[in-house]
TORDREN-493814 format. One record per residue (C-alpha): residue number from 0; residue in three letters; chain; x, y, z. Coordinates in nm, 4 decimals. Each point is the difference from the previous one (the first is absolute). Example, Ala and Ser with C-alpha at 12.3 -4.5 7.8 and 13.67 -1.06 7.14 Angstrom:
% residues 2
NODE   nr  rest  kette        px        py        pz
NODE    0   ala      A    1.2300   -0.4500    0.7800
NODE    1   ser      A    0.1370    0.3440   -0.0660
% end
This chain:
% residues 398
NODE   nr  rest  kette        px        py        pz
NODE    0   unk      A    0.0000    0.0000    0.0000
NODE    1   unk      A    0.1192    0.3329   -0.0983
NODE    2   unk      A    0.0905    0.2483    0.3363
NODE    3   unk      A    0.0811    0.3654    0.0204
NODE    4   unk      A    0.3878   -0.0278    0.0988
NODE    5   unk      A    0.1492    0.3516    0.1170
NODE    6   unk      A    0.3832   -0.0148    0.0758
NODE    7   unk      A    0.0838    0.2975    0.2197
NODE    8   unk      A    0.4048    0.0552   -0.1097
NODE    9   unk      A    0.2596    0.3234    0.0560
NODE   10   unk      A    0.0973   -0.1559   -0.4261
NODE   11   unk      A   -0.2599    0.0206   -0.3121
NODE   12   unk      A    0.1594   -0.2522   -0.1403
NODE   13   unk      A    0.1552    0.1225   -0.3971
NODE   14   unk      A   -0.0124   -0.2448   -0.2901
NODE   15   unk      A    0.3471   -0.1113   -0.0114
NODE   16   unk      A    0.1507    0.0951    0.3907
NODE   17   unk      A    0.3314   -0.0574    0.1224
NODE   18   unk      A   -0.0847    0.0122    0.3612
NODE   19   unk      A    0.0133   -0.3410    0.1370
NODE   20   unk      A   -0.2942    0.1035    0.2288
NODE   21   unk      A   -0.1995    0.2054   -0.2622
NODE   22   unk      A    0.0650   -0.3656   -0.2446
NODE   23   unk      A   -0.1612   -0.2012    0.2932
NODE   24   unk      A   -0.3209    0.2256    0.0239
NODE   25   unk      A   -0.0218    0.0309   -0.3930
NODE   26   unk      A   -0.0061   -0.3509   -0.0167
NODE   27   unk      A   -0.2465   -0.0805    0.2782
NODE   28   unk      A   -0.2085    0.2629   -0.1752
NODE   29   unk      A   -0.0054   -0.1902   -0.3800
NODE   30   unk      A   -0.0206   -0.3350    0.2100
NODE   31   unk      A   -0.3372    0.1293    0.1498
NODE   32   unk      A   -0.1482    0.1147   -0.2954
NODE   33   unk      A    0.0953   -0.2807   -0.2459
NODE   34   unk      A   -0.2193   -0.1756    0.3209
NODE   35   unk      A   -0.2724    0.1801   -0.1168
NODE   36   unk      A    0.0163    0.2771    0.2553
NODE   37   unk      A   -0.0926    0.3433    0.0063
NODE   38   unk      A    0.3262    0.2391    0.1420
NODE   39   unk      A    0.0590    0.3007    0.1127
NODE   40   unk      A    0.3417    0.1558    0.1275
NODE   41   unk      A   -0.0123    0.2975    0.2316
NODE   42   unk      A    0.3039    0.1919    0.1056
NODE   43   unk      A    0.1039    0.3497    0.0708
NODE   44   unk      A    0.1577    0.2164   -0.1947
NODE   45   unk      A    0.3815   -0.0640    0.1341
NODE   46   unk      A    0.2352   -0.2444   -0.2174
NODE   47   unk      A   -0.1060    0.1785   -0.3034
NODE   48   unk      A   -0.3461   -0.2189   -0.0151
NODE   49   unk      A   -0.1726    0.3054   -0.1481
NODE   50   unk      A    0.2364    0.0006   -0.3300
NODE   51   unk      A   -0.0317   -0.3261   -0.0446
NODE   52   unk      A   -0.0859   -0.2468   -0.3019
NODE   53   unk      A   -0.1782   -0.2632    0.1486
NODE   54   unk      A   -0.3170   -0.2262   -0.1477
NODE   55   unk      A   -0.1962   -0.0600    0.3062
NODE   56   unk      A   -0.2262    0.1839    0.1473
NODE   57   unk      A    0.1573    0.2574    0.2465
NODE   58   unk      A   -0.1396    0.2254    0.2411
NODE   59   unk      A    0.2900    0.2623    0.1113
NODE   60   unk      A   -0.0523    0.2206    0.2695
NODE   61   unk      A    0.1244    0.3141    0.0442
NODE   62   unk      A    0.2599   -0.0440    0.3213
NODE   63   unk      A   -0.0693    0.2466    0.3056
NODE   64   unk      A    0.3249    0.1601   -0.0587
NODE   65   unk      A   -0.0639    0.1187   -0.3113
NODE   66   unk      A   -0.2073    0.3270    0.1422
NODE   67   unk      A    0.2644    0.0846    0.2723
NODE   68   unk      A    0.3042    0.2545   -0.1010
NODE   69   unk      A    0.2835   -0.1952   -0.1074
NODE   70   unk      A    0.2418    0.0692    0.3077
NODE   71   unk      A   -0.2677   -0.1360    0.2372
NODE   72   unk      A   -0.0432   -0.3137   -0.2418
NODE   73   unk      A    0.3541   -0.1126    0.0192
NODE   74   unk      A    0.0037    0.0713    0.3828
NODE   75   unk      A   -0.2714   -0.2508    0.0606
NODE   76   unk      A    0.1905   -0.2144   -0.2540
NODE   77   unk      A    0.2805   -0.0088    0.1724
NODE   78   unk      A   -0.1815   -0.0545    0.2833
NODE   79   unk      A   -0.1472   -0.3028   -0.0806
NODE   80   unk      A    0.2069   -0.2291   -0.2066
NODE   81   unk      A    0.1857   -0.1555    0.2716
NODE   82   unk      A   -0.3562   -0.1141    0.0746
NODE   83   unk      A   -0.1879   -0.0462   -0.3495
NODE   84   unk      A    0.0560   -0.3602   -0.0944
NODE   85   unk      A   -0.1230   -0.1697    0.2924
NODE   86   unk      A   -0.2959    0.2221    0.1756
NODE   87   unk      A   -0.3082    0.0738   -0.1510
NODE   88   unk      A   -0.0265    0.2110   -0.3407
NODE   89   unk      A   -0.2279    0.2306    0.2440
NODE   90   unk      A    0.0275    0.3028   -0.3119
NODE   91   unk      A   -0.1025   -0.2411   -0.2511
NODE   92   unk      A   -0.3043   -0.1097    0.2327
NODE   93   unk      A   -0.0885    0.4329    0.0732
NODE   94   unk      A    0.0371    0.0256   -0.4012
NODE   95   unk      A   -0.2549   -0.2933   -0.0883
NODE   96   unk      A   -0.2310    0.1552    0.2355
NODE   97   unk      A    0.0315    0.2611   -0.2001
NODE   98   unk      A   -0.0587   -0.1490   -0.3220
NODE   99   unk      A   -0.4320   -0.0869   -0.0671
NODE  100   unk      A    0.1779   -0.2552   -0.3049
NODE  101   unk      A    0.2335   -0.1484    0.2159
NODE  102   unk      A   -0.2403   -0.0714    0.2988
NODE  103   unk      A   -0.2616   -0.1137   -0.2458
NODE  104   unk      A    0.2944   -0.3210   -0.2063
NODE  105   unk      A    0.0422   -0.0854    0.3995
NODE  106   unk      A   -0.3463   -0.0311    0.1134
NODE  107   unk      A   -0.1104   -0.1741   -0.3189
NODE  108   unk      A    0.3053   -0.2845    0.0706
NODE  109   unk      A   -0.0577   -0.3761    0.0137
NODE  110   unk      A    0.4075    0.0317    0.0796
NODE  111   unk      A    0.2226    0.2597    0.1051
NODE  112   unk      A    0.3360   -0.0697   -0.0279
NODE  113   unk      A    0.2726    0.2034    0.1787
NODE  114   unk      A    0.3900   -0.0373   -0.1328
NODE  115   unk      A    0.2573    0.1089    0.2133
NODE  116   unk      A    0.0165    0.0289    0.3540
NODE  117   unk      A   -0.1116    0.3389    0.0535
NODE  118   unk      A   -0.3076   -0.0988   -0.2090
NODE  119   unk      A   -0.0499   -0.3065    0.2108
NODE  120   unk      A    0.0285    0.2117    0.3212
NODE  121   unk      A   -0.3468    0.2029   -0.1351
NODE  122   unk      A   -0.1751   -0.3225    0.0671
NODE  123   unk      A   -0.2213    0.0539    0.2829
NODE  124   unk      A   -0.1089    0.3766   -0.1634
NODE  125   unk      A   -0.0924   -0.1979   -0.3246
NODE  126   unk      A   -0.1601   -0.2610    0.2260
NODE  127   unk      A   -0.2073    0.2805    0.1014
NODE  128   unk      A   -0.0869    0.1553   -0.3190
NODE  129   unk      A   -0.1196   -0.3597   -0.1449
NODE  130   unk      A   -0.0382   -0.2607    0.2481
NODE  131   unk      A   -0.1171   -0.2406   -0.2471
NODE  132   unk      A    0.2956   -0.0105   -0.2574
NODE  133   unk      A    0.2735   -0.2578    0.0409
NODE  134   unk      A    0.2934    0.1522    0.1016
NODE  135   unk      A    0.3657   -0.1241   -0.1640
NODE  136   unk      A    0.3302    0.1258    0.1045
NODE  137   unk      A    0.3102   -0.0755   -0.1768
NODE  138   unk      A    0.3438    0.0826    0.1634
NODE  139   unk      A    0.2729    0.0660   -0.2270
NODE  140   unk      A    0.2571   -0.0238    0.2867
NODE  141   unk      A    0.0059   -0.0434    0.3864
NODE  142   unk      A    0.0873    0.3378    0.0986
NODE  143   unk      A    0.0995   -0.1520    0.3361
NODE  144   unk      A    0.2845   -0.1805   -0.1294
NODE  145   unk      A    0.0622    0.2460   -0.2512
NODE  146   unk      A    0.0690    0.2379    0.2805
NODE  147   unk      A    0.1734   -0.2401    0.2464
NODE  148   unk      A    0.2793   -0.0349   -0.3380
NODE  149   unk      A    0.0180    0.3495   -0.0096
NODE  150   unk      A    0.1112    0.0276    0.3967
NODE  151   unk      A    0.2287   -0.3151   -0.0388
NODE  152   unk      A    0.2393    0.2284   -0.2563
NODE  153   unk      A   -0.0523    0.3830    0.1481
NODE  154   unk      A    0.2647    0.0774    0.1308
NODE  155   unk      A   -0.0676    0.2933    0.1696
NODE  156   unk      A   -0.1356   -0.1337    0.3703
NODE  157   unk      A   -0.3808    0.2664    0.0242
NODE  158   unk      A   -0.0471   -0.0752   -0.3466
NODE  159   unk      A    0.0259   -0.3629    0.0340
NODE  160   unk      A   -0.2301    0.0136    0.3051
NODE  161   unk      A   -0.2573    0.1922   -0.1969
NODE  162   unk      A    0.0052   -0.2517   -0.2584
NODE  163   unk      A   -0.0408   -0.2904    0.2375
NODE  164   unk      A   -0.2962    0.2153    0.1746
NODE  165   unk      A   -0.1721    0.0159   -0.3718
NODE  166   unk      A    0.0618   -0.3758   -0.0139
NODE  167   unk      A   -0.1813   -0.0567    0.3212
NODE  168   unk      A   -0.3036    0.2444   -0.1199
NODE  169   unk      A    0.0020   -0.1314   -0.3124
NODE  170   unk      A   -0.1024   -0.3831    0.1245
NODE  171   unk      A   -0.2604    0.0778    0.2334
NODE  172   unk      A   -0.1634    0.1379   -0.2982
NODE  173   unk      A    0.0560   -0.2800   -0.2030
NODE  174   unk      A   -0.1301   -0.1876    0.2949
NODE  175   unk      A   -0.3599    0.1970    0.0774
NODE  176   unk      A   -0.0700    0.0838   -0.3505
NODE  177   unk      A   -0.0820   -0.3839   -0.0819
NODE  178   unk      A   -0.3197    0.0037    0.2060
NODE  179   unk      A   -0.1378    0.2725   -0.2363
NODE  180   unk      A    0.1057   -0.2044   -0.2996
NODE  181   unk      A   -0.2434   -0.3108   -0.2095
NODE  182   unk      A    0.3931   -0.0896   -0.1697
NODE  183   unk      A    0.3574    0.0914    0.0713
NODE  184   unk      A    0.1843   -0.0364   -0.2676
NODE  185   unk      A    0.3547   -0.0286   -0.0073
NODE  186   unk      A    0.3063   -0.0953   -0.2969
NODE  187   unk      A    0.1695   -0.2522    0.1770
NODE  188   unk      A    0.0070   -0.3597    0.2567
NODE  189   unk      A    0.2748    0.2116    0.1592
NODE  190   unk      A   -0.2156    0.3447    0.0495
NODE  191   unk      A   -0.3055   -0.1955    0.1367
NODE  192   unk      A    0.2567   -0.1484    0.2465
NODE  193   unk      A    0.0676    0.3614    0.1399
NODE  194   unk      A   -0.3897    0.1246    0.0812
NODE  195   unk      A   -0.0760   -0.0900    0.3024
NODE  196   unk      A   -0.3906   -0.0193   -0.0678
NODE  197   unk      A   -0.0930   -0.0609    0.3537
NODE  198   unk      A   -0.2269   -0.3225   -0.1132
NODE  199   unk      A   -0.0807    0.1437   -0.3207
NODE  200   unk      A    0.1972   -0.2374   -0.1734
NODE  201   unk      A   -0.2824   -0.0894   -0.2545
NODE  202   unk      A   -0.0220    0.3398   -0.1441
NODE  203   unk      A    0.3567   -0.0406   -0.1267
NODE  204   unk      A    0.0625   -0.0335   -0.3747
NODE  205   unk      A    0.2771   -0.0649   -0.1544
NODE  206   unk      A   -0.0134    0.1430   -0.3850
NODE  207   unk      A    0.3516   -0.0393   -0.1745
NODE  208   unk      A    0.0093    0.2653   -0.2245
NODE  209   unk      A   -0.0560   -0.0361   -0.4095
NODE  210   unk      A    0.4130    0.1297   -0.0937
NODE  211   unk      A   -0.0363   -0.2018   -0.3417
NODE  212   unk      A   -0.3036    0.1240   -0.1850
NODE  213   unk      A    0.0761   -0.1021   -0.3531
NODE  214   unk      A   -0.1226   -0.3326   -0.2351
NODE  215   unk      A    0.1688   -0.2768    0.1941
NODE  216   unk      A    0.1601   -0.1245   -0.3319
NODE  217   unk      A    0.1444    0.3498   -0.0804
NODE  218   unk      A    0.3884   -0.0138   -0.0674
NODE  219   unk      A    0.2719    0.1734    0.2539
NODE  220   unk      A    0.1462    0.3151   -0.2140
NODE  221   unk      A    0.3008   -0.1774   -0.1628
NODE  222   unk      A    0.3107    0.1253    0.2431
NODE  223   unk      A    0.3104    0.1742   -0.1707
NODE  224   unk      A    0.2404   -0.0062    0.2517
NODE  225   unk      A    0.2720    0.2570    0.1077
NODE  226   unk      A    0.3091   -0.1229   -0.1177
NODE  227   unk      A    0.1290    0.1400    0.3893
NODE  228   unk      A   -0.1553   -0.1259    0.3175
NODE  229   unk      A   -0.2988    0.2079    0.0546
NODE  230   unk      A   -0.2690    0.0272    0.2703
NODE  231   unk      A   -0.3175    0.1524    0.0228
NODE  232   unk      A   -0.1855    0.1781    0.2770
NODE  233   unk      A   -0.3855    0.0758   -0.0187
NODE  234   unk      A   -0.2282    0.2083    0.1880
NODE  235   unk      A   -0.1559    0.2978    0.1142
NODE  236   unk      A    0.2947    0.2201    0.1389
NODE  237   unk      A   -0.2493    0.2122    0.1856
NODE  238   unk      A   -0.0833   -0.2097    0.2233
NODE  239   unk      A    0.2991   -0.0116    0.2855
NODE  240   unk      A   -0.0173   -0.3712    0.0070
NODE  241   unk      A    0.1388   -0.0042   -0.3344
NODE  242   unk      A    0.2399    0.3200   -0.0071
NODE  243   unk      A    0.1475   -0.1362    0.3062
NODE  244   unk      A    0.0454   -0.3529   -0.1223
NODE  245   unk      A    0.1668    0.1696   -0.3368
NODE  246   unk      A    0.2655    0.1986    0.2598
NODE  247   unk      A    0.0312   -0.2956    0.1600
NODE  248   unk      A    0.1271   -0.1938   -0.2886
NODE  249   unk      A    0.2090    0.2931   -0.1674
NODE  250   unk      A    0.1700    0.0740    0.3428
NODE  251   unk      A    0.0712   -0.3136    0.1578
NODE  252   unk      A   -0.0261   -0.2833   -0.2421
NODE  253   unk      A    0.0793    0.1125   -0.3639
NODE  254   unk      A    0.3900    0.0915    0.1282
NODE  255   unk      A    0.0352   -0.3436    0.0983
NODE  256   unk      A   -0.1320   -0.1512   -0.2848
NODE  257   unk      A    0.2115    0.2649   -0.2368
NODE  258   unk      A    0.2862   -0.1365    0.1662
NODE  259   unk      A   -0.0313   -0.3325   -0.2010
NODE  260   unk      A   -0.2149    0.1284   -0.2766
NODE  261   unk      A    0.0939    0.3609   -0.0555
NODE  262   unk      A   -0.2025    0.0236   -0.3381
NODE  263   unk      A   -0.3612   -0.1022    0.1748
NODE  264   unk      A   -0.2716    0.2397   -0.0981
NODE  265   unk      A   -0.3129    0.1010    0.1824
NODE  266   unk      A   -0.3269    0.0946   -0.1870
NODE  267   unk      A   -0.2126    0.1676    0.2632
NODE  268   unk      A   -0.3512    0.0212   -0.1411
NODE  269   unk      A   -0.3309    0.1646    0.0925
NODE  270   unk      A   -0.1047    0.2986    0.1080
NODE  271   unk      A    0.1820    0.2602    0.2799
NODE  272   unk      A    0.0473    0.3429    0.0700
NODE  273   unk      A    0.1327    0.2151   -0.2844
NODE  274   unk      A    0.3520    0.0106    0.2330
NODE  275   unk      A    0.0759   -0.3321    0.0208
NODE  276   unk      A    0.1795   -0.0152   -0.3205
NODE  277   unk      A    0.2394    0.2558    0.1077
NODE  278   unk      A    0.0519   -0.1981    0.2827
NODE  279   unk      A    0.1756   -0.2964   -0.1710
NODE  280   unk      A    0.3026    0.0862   -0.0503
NODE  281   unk      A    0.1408   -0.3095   -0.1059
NODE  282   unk      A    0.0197   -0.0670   -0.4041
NODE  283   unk      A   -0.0664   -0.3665    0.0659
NODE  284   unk      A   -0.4130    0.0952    0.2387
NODE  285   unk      A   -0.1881    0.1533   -0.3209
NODE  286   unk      A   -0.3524    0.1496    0.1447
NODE  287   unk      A   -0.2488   -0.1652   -0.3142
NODE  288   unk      A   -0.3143    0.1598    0.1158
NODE  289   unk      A   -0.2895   -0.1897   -0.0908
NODE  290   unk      A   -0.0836   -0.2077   -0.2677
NODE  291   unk      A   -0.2669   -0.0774   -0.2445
NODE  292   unk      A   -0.0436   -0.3706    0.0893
NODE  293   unk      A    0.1745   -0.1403    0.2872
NODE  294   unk      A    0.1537   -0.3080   -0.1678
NODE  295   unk      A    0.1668    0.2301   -0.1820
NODE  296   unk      A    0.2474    0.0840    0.2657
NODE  297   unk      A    0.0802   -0.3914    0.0621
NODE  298   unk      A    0.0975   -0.0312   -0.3979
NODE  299   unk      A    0.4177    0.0596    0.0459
NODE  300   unk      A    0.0519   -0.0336    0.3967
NODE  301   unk      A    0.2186   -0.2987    0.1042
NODE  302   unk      A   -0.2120    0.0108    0.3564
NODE  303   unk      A   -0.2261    0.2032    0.2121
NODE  304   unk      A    0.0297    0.1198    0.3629
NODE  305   unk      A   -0.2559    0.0273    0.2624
NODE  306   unk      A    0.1980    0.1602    0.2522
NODE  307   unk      A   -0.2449    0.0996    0.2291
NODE  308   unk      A    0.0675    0.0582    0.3995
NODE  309   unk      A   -0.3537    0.1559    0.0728
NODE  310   unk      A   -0.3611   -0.0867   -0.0924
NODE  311   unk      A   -0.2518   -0.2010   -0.0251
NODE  312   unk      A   -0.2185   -0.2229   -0.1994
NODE  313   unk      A   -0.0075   -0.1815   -0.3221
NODE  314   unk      A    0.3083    0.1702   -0.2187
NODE  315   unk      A   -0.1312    0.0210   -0.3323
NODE  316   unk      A    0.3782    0.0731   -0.1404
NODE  317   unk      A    0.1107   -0.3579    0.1002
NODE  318   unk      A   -0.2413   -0.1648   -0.1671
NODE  319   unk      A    0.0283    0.2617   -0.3594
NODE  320   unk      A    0.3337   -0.1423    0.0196
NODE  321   unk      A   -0.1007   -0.3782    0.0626
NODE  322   unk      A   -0.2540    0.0264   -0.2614
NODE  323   unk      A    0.2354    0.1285   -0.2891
NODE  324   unk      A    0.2794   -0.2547    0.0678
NODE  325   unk      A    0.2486    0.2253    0.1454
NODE  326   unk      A    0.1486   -0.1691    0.3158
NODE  327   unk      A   -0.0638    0.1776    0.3064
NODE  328   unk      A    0.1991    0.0659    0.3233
NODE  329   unk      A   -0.2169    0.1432    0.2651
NODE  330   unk      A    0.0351    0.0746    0.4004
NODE  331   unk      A   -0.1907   -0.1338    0.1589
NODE  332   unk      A   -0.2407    0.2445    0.0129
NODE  333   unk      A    0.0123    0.0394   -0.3588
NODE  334   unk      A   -0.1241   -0.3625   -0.0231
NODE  335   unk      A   -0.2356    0.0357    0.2783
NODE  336   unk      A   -0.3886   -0.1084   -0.0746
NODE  337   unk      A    0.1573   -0.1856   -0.3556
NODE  338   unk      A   -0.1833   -0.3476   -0.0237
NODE  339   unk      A    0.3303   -0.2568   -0.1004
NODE  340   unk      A    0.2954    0.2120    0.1399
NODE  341   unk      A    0.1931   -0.2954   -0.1543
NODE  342   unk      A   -0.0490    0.1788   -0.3625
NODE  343   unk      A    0.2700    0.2988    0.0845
NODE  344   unk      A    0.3618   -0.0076   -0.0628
NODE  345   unk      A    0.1011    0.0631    0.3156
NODE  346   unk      A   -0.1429    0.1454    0.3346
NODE  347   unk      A    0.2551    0.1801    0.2434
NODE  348   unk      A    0.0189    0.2131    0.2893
NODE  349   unk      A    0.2757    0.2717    0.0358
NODE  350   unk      A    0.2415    0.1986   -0.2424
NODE  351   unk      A    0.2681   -0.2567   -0.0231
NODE  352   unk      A   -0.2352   -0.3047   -0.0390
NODE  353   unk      A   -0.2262    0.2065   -0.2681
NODE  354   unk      A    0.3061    0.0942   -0.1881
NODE  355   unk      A    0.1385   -0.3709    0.0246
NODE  356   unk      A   -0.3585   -0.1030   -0.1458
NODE  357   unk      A   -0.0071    0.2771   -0.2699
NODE  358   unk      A    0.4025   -0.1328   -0.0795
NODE  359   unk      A   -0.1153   -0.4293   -0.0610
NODE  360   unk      A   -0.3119    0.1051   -0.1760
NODE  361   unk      A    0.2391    0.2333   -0.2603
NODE  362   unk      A    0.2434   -0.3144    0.0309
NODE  363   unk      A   -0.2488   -0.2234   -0.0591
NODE  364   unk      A   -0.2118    0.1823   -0.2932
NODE  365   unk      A   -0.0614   -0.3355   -0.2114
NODE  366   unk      A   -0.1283   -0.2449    0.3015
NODE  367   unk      A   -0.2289    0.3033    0.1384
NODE  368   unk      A   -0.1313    0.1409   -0.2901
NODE  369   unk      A   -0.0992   -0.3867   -0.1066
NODE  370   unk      A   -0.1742   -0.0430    0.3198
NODE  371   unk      A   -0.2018    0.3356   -0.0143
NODE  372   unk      A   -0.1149   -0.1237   -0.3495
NODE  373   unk      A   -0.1333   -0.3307    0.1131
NODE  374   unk      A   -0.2338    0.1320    0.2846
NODE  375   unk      A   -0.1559    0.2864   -0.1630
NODE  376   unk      A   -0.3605   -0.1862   -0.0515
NODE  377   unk      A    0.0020   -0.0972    0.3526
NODE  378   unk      A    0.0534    0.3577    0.1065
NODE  379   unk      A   -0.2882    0.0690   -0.2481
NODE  380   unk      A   -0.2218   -0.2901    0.1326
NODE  381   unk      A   -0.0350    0.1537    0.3421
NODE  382   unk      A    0.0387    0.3738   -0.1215
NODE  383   unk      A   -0.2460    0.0003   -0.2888
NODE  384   unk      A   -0.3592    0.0903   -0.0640
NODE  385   unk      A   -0.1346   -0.2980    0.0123
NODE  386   unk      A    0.0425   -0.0505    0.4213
NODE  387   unk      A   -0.0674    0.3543    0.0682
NODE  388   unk      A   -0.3067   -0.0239   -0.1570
NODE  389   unk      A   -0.0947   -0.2788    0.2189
NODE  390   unk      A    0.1146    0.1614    0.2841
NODE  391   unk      A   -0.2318    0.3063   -0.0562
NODE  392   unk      A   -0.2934   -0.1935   -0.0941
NODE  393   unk      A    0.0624   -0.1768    0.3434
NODE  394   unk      A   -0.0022    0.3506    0.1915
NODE  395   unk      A   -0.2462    0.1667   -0.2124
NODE  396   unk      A   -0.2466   -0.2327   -0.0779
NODE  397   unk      A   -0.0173   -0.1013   -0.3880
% end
């Protein structure tokens, strides 16, 4: 039977996104309607939702900032963020309010879904405003362990205590905002593990996310190859997970492996802040920016690093790389949430055991490249369409 599915989201998702998030909520959007569903998005007018091209159905509302002077606006801003990804989207809630269209998608709702866990955290107001929708929230990451990483590597001793203070907050959220919830969703065996759903245990889902979303026949890009050993490094450098994993690697495990390799390249690829560039200062770290499909930036690399310290959740970038045949050496928080860890290169902990991994892998080019090759439609079987799909008709009724 056909429902009325709103999906309350900070991202209107674009046709073709980069964004590993914006991907998953674009994807959970087609998956709904090719379902037969009727769905509508609604977001504020942040993340540039109000520019852009999108083909569902999106209600945007006009964020409460957007009347105040611009000085007080980045003030409250500034204010805030420490704060913003896990408490409630309270402005989003005052602008809906505000909005007759907006109120209207939400009462009429056989399901409201809420992505994100400052969407999740408006649970019991939605409860409120229609008591007889079903209520789905899907957690991208655990903010409490997201936090608790960040504390582990501060170094500086208040800021590491505030960190491990948001950690705290963050899971006694995650904890009471279950009861509000029909379904919990979350990306991962290893993130259900980590809510502490205080008996709640049946409203847990685990959903792996849809990474490969092409024919299951369709052929990898044929791979040309640098004739040097190369490695690539994908994500979103605006996010400090990423941008700290990148320094990380430059500054503490790159001079080790130059030491053996000197000629090793780094493609760093997706999109950052317009000084970043500048920043690498090295010839052999070349900033890519984004690109138009992202198997195109596994075509030449030898390898690709996950060197993540911080974070959470499901890493998308481990499995692009899994999924194009390039082997993969992750921390292990880069392979975090990853079904069969046994399908990367190498896992390792620590400058001088990732550089030693980066240095067999680039040794060992013919025996790991083989090995990425042979797995690829297993990575697809459990990342494709075709499981999602059951998954979601599972939590959202078929």
């Amino acid at each position: 039977m056909s429902k009325n599915i709103v999906i309350l989201s900070p991202i209107v998702p674009e046709t073709n996104p980069f964004n590993a998030g914006e991907k998953l909520v674009r994807n959970l959007g087609t998956t709904l309607e090719s379902l037969g569903h009727r769905v509508t998005f609604i977001a504020t007018d942040t993340n540039h939702n109000a520019q852009k091209q999108t083909d569902f159905t999106a209600i945007v509302v006009p964020s409460p900032e957007a009347g105040r002077a611009h000085r007080e606006h980045e003030v409250l801003r500034r204010c805030r963020a420490p704060f913003d990804s896990f408490t409630p989207h309270l402005e989003l809630w005052r602008a809906i309010q505000e909005n007759d269209r907006a109120v209207a998608a939400l009462c009429a709702a056989d399901v409201i879904d809420l992505q994100w866990s400052a969407m999740v955290l408006l649970a019991p107001w939605i409860r409120r405003l229609n008591p007889g929708a079903r209520l789905v929230g899907t957690l991208h990451d655990v903010n409490s362990q997201r936090f608790a990483r960040r504390a582990q590597v501060e170094t500086h001793p208040l800021k590491a205590a505030a960190w491990r203070a948001q950690s705290r907050a963050a899971a006694l959220l995650e904890t009471a905002v279950v009861r509000w919830l029909d379904t919990l969703v979350v990306l991962s065996d290893k993130d259900a593990a980590l809510i502490p759903a205080g008996g709640a245990q049946d409203k847990l889902r685990v959903v792996t996310p849809p990474i490969y979303d092409e024919p299951h026949e369709a052929p990898l890009p044929a791979k040309t190859l640098s004739a040097q050993p190369s490695l690539v490094l994908m994500g979103s450098l605006a996010r400090w997970e990423n941008l700290d994993s990148l320094h990380w690697l430059i500054e503490q495990v790159m001079p080790r492996v130059w030491e053996k390799h000197p000629e090793t390249t780094i493609d760093v690829v997706g999109p950052a802040y317009p000084a970043l560039a500048q920043s690498l200062t090295d010839e052999r770290v070349v900033y890519r920016g984004k690109v138009e499909r992202i198997s195109d930036a596994y075509v030449s690399p030898w390898a690709a690093v996950v060197p993540l310290r911080l974070g959470a959740g499901v890493k998308f970038k481990t499995v692009d790389a899994l999924l194009n045949a390039t082997p993969c050496i992750a921390t292990y928080a880069g392979a975090e949430g990853i079904v069969d860890t046994s399908w990367l290169a190498r896992i390792a902990e620590g400058p001088e055991r990732f550089a030693q991994a980066i240095c067999t892998v680039i040794e060992n080019r013919a025996h790991f490249a083989s090995a990425a090759q042979r797995q690829v439609e297993q990575v697809r079987a459990v990342y494709g369409m075709a499981d999602y799909r059951r998954r979601v008709q599972e939590v959202y009724g078929a």
